[in-house]
N, C-alpha and C positions, 0 to 999 in steps of 0.2 A: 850669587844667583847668576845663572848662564845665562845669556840673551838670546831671544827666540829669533829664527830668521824665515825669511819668506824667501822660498825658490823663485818666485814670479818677480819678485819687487827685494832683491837680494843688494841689501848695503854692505857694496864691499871692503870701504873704509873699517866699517864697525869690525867683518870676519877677521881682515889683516890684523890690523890693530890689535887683537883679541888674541889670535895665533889660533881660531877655529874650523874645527873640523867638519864639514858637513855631508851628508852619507845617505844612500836613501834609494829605494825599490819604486818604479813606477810601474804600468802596466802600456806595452810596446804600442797600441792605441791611442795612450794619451799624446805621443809623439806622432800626429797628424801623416806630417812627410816623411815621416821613414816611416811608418806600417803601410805608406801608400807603395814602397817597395816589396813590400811582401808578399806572398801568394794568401789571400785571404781565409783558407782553411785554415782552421786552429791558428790564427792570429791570435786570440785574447788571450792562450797561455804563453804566451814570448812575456819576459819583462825585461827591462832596462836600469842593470844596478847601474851606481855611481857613487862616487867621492869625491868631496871638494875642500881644500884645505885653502885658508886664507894666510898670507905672508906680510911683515913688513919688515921691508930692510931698509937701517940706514942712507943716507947719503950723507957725505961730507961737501957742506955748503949750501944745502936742501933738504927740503921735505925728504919723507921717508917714501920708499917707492911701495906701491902695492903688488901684490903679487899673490896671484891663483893658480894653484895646481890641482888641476884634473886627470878623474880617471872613470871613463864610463864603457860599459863593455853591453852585450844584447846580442842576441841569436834572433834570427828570420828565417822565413824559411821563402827561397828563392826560384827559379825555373833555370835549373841546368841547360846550358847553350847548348852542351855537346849531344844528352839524350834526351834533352824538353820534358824531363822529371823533376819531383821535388829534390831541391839541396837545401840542407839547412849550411846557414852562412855564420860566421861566429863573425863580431864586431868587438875591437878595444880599441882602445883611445886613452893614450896616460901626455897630454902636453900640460905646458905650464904657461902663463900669461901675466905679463906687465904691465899696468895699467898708469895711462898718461891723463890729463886731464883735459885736452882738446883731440879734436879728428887731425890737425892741420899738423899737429904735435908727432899722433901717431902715425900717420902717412910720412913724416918723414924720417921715422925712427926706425919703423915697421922692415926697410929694405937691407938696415946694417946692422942688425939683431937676429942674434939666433935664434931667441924666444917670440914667440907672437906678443904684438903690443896691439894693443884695447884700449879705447876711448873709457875712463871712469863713468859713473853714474850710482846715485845714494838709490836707483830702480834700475840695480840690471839685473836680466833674465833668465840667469843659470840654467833653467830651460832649454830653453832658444838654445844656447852655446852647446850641451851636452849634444841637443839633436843635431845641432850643425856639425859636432866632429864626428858622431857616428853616420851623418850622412858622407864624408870625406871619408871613413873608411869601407862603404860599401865596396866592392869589386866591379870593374869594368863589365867584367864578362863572369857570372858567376857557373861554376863547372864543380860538379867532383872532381876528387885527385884521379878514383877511378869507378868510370859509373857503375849502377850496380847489373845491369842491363848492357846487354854485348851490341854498338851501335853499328848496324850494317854501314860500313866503308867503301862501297862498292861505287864505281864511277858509273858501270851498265846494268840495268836492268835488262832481265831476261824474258820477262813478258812483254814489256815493252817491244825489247826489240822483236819478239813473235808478232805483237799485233800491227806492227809497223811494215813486217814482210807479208801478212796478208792482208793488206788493203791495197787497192790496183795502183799503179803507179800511173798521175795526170799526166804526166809528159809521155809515157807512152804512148795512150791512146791518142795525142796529137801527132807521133810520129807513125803511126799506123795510116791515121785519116792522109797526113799530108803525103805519104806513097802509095795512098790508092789515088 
């Protein structure tokens, strides 16, 4: 019999242990802070696949370590810096995570590790985590490769400068007054 698990309240003990894989579609809304990045038209059809595989490895001399590999991907659709049009943005995210059993633990493992270390918990959040690394791959500045709309590059404007030559100039008529 395969053991049921909860995304919200996810025993990571149990998925290691087990060598399980867990996989699964949400809808990009249920993910609060990242659809608040999104341009809000047709947000409800974006969704947010994912997979989560649970590990445990040996140690010689200790407990077995746990370990989580993830993989979550999701499209949005963004405001292009370069023409302030829609861009649809593609999101993934394949890291993997070691899980220690205090904070005090992982803050000081976390700096000479190439893998991300994570405080354990029999309720953690798989949630939470996926939304946090597809917020870490949003883009700084989201842009087309190349927009679809020709962006004027132009440093001068030419009505500008028209209306700018017909309106009077103040300093003149101050040096008019002050040589009469």
């Amino acid at each position: 019999m395969k053991k049921e698990y909860f995304v919200e309240r996810l025993d990571l003990k149990a998925l290691a242990q087990a060598g399980d894989t867990l996989s699964g579609q949400a809808p990009l809304l249920s993910f609060t802070r990242l659809a608040e990045e999104a341009v809000p038209t047709g947000i409800d059809e974006h969704e947010v696949r994912w997979s989560a595989q649970g590990e445990s490895r040996p140690v010689t001399g200790g407990s077995d370590q746990v370990w989580l590999h993830l993989e979550a991907e999701a499209s949005l659709v963004q405001v292009c810096q370069r023409c302030l049009g829609p861009v649809e943005v593609l999101l993934a995210s394949q890291r993997s995570f070691r899980f220690v059993r205090d904070e005090a633990t992982a803050e000081a493992e976390d700096d000479e590790s190439e893998e991300d270390v994570l405080v354990i918990s029999r309720e953690f959040n798989l949630h939470e985590l996926i939304e946090d690394e597809l917020l870490m791959e949003l883009p700084v500045v989201p842009r087309h490769e190349v927009c679809p709309e020709a962006v004027p590059m132009a440093v001068e404007d030419e009505e500008f400068k028209a209306a700018e030559a017909a309106r009077p100039n103040p300093f003149a008529a101050l040096a008019k007054l002050k040589k009469e």
